[in-house]
Backbone bond lengths (Angstrom), bond angles and torsions (degrees), N, CA, C in turn:
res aa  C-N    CA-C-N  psi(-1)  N-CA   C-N-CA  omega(-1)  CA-C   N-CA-C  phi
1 X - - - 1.476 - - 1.528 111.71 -
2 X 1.452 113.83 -48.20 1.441 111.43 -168.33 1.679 94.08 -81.74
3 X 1.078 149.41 -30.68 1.640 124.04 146.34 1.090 139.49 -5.54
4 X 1.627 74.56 -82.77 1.638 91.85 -173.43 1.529 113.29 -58.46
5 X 1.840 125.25 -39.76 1.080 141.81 147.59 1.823 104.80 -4.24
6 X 1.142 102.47 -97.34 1.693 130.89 170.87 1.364 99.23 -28.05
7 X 0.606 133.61 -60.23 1.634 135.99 -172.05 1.488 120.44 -67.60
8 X 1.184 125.90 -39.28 0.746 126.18 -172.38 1.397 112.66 -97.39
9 X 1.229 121.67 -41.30 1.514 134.24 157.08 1.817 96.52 -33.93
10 X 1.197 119.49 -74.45 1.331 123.57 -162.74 1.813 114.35 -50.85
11 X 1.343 95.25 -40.82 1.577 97.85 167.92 1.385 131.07 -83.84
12 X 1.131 103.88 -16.14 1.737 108.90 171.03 1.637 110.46 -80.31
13 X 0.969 125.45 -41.64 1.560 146.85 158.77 1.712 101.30 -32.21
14 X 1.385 113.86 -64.61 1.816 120.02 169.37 1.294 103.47 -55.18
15 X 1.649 126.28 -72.63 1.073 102.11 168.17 1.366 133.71 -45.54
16 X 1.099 133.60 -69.11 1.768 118.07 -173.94 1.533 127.94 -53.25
17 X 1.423 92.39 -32.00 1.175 94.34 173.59 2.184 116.10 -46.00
18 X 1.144 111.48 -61.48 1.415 125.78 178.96 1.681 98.47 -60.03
19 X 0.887 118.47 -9.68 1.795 122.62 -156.33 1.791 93.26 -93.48
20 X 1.809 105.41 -64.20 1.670 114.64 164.15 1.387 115.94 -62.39
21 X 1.107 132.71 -34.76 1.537 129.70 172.28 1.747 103.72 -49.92
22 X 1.124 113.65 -68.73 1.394 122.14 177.86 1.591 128.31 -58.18
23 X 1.379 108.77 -43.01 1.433 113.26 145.07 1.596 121.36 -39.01
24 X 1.237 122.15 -59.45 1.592 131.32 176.49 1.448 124.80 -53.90
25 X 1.569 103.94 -41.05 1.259 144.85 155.89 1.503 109.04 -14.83
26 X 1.399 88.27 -84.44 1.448 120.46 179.26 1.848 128.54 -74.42
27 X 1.244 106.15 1.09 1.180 94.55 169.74 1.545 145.40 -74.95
28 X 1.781 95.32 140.52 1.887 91.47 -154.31 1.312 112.19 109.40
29 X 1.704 124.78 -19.94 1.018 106.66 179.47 1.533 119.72 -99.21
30 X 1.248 119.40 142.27 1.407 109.46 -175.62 1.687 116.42 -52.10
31 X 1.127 91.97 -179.34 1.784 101.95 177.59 1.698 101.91 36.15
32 X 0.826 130.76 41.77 1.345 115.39 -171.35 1.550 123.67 -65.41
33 X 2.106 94.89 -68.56 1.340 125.89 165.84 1.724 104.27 -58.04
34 X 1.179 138.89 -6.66 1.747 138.08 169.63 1.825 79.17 -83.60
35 X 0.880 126.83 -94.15 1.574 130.74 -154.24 1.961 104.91 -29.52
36 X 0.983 73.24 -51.47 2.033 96.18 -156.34 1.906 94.35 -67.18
37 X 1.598 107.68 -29.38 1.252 105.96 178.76 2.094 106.29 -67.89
38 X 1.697 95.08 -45.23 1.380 108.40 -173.85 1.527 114.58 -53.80
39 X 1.413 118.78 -15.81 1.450 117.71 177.63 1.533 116.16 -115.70
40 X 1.589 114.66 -11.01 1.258 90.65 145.47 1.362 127.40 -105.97
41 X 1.267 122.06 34.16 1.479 127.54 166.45 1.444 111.66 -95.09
42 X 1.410 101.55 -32.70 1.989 114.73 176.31 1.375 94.26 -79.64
43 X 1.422 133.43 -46.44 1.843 116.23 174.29 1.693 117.22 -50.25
44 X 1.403 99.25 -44.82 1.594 92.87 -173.42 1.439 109.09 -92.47
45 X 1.525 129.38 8.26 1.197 135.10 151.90 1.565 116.46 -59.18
46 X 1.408 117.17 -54.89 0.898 116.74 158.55 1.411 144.47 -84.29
47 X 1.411 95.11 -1.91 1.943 94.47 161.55 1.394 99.71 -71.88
48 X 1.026 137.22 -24.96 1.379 150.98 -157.70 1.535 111.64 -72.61
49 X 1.505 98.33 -60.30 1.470 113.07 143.42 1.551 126.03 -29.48
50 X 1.011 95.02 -99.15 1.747 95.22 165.18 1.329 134.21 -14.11
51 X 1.774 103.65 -55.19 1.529 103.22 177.02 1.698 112.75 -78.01
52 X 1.658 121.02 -2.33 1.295 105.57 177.04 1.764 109.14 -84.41
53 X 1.064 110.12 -37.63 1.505 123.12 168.85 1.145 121.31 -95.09
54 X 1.668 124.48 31.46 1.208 140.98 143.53 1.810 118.31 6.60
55 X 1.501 89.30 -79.73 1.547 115.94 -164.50 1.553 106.14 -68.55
56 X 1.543 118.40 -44.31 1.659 123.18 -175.65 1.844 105.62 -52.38
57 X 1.977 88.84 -57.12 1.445 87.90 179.29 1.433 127.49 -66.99
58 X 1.332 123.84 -28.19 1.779 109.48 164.88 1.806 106.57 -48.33
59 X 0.953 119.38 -56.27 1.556 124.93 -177.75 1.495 112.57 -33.93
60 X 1.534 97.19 -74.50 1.230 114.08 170.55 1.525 132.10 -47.76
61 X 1.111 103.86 -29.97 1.920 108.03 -178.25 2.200 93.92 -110.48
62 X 1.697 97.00 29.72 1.463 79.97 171.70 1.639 140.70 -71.88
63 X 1.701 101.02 3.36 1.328 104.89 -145.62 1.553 82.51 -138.49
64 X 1.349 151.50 -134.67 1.378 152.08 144.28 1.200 140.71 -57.62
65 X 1.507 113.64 3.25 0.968 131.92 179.70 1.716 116.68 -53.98
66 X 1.377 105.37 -53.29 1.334 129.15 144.34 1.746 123.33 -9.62
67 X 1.148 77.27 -100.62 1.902 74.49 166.67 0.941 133.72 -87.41
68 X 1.797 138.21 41.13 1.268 130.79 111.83 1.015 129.77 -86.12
69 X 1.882 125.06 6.60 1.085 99.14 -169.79 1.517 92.28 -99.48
70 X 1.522 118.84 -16.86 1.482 128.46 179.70 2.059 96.75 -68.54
71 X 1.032 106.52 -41.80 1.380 99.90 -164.89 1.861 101.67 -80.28
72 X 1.419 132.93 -30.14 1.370 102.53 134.57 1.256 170.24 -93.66
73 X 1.753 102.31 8.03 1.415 113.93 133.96 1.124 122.22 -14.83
74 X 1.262 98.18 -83.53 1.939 116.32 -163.29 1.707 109.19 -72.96
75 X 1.683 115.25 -4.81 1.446 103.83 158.49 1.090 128.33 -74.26
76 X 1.617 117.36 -21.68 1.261 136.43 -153.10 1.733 95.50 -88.91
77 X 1.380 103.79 -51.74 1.743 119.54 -178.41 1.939 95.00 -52.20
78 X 1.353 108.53 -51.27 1.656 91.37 -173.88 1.524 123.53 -80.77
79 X 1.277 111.03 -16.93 1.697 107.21 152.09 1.585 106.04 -72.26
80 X 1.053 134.20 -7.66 1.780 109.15 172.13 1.299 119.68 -113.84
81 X 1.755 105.44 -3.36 1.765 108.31 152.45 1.220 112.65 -83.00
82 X 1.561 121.98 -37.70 1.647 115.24 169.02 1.449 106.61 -44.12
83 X 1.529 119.04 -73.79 1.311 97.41 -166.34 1.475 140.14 -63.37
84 X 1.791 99.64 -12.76 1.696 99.36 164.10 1.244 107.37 -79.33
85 X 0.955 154.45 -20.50 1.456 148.67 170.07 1.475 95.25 -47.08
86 X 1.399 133.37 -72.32 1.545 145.72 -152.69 1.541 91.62 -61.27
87 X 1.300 115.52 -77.59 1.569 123.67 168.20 1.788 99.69 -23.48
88 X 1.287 142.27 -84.07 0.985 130.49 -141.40 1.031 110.59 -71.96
89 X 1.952 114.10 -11.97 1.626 106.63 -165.78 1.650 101.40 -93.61
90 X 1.756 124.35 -7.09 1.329 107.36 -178.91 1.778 101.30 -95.46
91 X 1.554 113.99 -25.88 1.496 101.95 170.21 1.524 121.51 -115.29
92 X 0.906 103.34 31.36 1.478 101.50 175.61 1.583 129.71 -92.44
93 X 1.526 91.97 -5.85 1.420 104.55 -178.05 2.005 111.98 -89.90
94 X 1.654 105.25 -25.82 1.307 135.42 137.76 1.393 113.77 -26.04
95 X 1.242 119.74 -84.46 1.279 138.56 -162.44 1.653 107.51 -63.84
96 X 1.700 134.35 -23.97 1.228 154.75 -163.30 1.567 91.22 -103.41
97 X 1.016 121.84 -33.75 1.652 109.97 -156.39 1.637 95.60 -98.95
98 X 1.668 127.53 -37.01 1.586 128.38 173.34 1.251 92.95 -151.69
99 X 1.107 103.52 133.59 1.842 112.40 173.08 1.788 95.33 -86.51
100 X 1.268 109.58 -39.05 1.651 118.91 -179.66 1.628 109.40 -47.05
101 X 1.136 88.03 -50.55 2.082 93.87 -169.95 1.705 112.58 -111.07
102 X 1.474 89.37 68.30 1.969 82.84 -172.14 1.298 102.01 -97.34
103 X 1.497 139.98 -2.75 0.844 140.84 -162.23 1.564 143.18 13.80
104 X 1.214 138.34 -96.20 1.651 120.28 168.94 1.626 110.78 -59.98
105 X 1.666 107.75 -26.10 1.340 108.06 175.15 1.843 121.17 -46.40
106 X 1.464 112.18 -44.84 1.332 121.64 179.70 1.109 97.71 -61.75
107 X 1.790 126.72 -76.19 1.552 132.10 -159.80 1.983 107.54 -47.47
108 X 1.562 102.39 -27.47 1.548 85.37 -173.17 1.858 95.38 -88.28
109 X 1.436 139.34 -0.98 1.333 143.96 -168.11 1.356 107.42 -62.49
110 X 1.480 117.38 -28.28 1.541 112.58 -171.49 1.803 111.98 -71.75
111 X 1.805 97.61 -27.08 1.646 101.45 172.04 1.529 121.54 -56.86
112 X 1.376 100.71 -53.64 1.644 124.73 176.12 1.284 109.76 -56.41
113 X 1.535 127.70 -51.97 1.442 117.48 170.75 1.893 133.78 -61.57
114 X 1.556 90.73 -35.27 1.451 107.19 161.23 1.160 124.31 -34.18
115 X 1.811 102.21 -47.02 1.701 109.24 -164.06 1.586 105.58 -86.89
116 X 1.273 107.37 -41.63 1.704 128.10 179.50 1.972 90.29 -50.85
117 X 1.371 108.86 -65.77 1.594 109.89 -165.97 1.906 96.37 -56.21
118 X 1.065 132.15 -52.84 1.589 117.66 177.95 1.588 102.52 -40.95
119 X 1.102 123.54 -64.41 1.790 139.17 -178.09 1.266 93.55 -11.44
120 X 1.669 90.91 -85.29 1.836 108.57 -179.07 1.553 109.18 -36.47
121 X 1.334 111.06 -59.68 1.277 100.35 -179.46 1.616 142.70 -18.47
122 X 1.853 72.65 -73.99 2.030 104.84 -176.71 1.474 79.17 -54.63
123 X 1.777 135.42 -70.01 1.663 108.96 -150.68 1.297 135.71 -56.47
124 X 1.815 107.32 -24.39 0.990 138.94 163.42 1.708 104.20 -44.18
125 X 0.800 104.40 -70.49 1.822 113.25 178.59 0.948 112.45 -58.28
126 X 1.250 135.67 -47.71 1.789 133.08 -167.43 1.183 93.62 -66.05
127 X 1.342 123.15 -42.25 1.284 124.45 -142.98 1.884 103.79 -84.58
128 X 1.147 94.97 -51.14 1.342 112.92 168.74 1.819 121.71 -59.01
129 X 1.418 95.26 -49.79 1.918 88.55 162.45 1.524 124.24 -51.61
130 X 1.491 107.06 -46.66 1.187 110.17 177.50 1.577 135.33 -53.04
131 X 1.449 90.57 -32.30 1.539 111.36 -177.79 1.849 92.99 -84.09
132 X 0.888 127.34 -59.79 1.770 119.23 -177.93 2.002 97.37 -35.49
133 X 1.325 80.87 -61.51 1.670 91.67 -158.32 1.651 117.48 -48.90
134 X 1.653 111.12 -41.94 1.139 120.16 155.07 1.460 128.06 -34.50
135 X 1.256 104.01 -78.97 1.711 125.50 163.48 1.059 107.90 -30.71
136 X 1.180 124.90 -60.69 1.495 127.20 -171.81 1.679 107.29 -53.88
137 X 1.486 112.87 -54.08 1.549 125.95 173.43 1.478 103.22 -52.70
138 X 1.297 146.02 -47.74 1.520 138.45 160.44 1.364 122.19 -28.40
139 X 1.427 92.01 -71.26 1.542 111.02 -175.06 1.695 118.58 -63.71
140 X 1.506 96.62 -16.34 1.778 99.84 166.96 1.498 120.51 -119.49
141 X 1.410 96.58 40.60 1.625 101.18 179.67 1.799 100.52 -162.91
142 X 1.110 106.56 0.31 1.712 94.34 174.22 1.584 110.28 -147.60
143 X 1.166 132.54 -173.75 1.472 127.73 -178.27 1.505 108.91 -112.92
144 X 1.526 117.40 52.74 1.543 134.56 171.23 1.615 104.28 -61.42
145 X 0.826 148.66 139.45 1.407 135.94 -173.86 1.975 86.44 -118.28
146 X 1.353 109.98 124.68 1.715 119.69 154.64 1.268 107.29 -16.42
147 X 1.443 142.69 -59.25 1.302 89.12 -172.27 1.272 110.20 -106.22
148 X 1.567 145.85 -5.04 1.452 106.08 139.12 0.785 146.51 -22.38
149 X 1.770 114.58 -55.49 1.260 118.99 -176.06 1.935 129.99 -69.02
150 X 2.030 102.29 -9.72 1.089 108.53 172.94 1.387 108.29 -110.81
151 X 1.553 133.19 2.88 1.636 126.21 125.77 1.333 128.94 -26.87
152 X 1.612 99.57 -50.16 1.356 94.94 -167.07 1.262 133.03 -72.84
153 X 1.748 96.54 -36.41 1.435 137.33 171.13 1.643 109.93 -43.84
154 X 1.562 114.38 -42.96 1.339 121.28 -162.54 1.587 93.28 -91.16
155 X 1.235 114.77 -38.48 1.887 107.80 179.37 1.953 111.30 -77.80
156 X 1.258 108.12 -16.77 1.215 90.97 167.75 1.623 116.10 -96.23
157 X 1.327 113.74 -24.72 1.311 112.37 158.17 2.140 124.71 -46.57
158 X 1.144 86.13 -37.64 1.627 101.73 178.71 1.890 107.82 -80.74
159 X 1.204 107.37 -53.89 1.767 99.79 162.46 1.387 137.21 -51.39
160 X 2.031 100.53 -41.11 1.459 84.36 161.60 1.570 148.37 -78.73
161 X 1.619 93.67 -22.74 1.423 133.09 164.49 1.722 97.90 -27.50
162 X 1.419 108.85 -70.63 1.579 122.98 -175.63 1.412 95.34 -73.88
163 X 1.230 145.15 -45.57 1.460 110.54 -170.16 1.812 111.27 -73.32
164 X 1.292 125.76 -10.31 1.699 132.73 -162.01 2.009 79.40 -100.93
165 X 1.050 127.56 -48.08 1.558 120.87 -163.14 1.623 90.51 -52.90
166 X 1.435 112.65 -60.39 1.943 134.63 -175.81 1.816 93.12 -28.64
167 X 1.403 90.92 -72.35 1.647 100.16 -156.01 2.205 111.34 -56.63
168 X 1.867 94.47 -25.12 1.647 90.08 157.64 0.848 140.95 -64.78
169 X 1.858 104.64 -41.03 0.945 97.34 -165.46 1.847 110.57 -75.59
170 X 1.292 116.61 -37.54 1.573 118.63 164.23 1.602 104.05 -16.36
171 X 1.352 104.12 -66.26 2.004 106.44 -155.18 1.804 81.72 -64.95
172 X 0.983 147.45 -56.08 1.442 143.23 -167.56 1.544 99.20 -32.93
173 X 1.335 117.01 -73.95 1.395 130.81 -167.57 2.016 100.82 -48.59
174 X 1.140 115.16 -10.11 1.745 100.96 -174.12 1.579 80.87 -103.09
175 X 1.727 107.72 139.18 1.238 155.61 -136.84 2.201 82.76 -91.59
176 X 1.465 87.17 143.10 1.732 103.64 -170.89 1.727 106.97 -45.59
177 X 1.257 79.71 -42.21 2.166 92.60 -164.98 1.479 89.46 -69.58
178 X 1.096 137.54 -30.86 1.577 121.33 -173.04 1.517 105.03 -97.99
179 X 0.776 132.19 -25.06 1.280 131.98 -169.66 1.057 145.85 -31.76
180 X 2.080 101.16 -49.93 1.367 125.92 178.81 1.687 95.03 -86.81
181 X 1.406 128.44 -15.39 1.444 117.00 -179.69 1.641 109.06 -77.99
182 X 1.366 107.57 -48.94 2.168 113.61 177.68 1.679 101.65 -51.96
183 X 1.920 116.11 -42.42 1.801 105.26 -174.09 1.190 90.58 -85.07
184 X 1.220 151.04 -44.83 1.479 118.32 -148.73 1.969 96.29 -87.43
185 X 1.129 110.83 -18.43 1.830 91.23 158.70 1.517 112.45 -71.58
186 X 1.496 127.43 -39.05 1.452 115.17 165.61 1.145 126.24 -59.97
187 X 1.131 119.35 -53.25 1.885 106.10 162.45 1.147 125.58 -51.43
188 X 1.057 127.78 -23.54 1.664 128.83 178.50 1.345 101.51 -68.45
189 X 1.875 114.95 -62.01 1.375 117.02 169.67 1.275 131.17 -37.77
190 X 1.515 125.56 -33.40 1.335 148.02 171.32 1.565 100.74 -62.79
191 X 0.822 100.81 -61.49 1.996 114.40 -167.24 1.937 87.86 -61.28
192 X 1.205 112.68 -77.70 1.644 107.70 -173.63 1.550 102.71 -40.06
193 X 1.440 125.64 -76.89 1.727 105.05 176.02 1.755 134.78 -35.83
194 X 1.287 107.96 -39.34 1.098 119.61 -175.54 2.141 98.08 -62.36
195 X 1.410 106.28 -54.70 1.080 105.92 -162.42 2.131 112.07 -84.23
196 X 1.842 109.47 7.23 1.325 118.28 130.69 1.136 152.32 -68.26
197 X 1.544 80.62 -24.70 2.000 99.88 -169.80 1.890 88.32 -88.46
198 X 1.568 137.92 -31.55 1.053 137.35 -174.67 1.428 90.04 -71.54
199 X 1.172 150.84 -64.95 1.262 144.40 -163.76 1.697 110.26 -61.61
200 X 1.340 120.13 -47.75 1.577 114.24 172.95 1.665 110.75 -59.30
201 X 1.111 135.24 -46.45 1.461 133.79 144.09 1.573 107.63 -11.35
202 X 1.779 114.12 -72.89 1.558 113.08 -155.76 1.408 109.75 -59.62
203 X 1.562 103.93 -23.72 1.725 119.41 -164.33 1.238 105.03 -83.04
204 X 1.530 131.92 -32.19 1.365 144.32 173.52 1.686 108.46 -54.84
205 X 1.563 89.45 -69.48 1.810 98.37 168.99 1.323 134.13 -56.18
206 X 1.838 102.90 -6.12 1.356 99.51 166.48 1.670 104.89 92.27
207 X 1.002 131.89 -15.26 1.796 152.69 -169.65 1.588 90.12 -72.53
208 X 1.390 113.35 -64.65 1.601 112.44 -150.30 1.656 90.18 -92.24
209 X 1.425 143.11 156.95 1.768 147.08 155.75 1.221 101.26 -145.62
210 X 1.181 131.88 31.98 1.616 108.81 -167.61 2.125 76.62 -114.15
211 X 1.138 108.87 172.66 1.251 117.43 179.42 1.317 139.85 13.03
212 X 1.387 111.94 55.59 1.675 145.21 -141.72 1.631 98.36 -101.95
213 X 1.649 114.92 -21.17 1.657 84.97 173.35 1.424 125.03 -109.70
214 X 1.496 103.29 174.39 1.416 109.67 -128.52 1.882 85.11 -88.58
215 X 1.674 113.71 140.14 1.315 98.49 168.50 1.592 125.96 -116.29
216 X 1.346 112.00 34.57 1.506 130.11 150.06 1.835 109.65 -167.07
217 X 1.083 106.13 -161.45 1.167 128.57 175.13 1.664 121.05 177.23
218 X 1.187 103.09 98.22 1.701 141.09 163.98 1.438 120.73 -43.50
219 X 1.377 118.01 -60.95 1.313 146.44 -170.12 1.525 126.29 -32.14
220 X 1.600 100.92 -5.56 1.699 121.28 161.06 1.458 111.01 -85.27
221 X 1.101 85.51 -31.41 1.805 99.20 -160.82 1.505 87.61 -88.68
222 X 1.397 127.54 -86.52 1.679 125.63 -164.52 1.661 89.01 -151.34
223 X 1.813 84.52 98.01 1.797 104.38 156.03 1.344 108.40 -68.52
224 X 1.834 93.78 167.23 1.509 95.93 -172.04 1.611 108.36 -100.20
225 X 1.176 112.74 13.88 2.029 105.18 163.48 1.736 85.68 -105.72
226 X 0.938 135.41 60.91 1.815 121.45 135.12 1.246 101.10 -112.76
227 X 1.294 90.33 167.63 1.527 114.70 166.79 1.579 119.31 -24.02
228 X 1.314 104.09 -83.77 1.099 123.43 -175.10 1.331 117.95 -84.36
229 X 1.755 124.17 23.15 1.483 133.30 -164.60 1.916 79.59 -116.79
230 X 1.472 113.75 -34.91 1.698 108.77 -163.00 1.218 110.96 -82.57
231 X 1.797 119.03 -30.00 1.082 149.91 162.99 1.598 109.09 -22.66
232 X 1.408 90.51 -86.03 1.689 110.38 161.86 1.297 142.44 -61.84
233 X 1.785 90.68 -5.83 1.809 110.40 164.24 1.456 106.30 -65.18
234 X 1.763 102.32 -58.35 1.405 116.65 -151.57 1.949 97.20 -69.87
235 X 1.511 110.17 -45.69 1.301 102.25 -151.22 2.236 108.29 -83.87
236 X 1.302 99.61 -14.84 1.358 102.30 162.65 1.528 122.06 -152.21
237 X 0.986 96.95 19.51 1.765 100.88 171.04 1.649 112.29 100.52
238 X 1.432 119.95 2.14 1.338 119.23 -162.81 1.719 107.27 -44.52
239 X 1.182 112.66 141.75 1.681 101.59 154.46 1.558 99.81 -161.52
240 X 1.566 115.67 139.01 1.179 113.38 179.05 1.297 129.05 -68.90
241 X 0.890 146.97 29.13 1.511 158.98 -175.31 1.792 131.85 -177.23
242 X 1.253 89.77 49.05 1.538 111.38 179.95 1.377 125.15 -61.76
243 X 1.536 127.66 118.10 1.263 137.05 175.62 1.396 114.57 -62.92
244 X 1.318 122.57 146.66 1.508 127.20 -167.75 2.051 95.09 -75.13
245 X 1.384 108.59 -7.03 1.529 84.58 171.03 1.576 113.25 -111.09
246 X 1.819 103.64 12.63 1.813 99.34 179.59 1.891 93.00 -93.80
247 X 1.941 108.53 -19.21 1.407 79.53 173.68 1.371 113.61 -97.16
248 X 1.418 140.28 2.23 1.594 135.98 160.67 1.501 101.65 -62.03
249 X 1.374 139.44 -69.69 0.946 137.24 -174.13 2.101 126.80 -54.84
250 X 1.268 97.79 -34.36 1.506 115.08 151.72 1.261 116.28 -54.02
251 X 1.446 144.52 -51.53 1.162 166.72 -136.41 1.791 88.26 -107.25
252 X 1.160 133.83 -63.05 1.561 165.20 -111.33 2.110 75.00 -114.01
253 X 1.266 109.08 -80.29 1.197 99.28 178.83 1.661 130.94 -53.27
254 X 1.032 122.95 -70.48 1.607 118.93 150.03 1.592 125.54 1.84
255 X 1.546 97.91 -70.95 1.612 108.36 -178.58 1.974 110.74 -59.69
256 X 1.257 87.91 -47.31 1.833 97.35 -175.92 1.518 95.06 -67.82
257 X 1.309 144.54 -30.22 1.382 121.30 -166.72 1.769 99.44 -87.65
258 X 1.066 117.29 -28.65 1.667 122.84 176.04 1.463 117.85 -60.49
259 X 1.361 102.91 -36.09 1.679 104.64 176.32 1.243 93.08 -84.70
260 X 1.303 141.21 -49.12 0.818 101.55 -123.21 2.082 102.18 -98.93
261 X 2.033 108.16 16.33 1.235 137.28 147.43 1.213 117.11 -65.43
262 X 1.527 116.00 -43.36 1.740 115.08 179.14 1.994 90.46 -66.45
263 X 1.386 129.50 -66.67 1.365 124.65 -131.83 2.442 86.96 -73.74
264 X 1.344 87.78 -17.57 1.824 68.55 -169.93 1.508 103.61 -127.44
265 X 1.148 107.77 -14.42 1.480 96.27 163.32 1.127 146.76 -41.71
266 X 1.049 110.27 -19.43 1.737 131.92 -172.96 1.703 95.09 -71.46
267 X 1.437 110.43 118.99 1.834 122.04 175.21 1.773 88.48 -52.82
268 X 1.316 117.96 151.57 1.426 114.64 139.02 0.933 127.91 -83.35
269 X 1.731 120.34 150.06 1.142 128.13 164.00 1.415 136.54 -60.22
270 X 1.102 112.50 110.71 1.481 118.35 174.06 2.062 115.71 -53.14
271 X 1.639 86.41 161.68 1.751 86.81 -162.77 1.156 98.82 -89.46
272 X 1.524 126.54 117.20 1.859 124.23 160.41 1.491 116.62 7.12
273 X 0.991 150.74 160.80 1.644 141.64 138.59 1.691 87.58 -108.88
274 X 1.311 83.31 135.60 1.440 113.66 174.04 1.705 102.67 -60.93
């Protein structure tokens, strides 16, 4: 019970966490909660997935299979926080000043939410595979009996629930005009971790060798399966034992999503009326 507990708490926490970021994200924009609903119904569609073919996929992801398919997941998630970042930085200043009169800003929102609702999605799923796949590893290696093990599942589902509601409601309380400046540095942060944690994947699978040694190690102090080690996974990339190419590429992502808000961010100008 207290496993499965732990586990599941810890992954729902990754998920929501990205779930309230994007919620906060997005406030003001229409359809929002329709989009944001549509990707976590397609995440737990496919955790759903996962847990029916449980057993094929341990088999199947016995070897590296695994971490490429996680490491392009999470490429896909940081091209669709990059581009809401860019999106939010030419209308978001729109969206802060009248949610009423956002004009082309709204009509182009269904693109921006599209990409944000995959986001949700993929975390929804990672997050959710992981937890099947886990569980599954319990239940075929110890004498957890079902419904302990789906006690636990439901109380850590309910703990993280309340710690991801906590951490919204916080970003809620920072004031409209600041808003889109605190998420679009968290999404960026999200996108740079995400697109480390894709590179420790490539290095696992053997794909990535170029700048493989390690330039600290934390993991006395705050490993990255605690609580508060995944915490700091999800919300800026923390990990205790980082390769000199998860922090170039960390670093590498960051810088490219900032320019590339300065070079297009700028709203266009509308044409005079005569």
């Amino acid at each position: 019970m207290i496993a499965a507990l732990i586990i599941v708490f810890r992954e729902v926490i990754e998920a929501g966490l990205v779930v309230g970021i994007v919620l906060a994200a997005t406030r003001g924009v229409p359809s929002r909660g329709l989009w944001i609903g549509y990707g976590v119904g397609g995440g737990v569609a496919g955790a759903c997935l996962v847990a029916a073919f449980a057993g094929a996929l341990a088999n199947a992801f016995a070897g590296s299979g695994q971490e490429l398919f996680n490491a392009v997941i999470l490429l896909v998630a940081v091209i669709m926080l990059a581009w809401h970042n860019v999106w939010m930085a030419r209308h978001g200043r729109a969206i802060a000043a009248a949610v009423k009169a956002v004009g082309d800003a709204v009509a182009a929102g269904s693109r921006t939410m599209a990409a944000l609702a995959i986001v949700v999605g993929i975390a929804v799923l990672r997050e959710g595979s992981e937890v099947v796949l886990f569980i599954y590893g319990i239940a075929v290696s110890s004498n957890e009996t079902a419904t302990a093990m789906a006690t636990g599942g439901v109380a850590g589902v309910l703990l993280g629930a309340g710690v991801s509601a906590m951490m919204y409601i916080g970003l809620l309380r920072i004031p409209a005009r600041h808003l889109f400046s605190v998420t679009s540095w968290l999404i960026a942060l999200l996108a740079a971790g995400m697109a480390a944690q894709a590179v420790a994947f490539l290095q696992l699978a053997g794909v990535v060798t170029a700048f493989a040694q390690t330039l600290w190690d934390t993991s006395n102090f705050l490993a990255d399966n605690s609580v508060l080690g995944k915490v700091l996974q999800t919300l800026i990339g923390y990990t205790d034992r980082p390769t000199a190419l998860q922090l170039l590429v960390y670093l590498a992502t960051l810088t490219t999503i900032f320019v590339l808000m300065r070079l297009f961010g700028s709203a266009p100008r509308r044409p005079a009326v005569a």
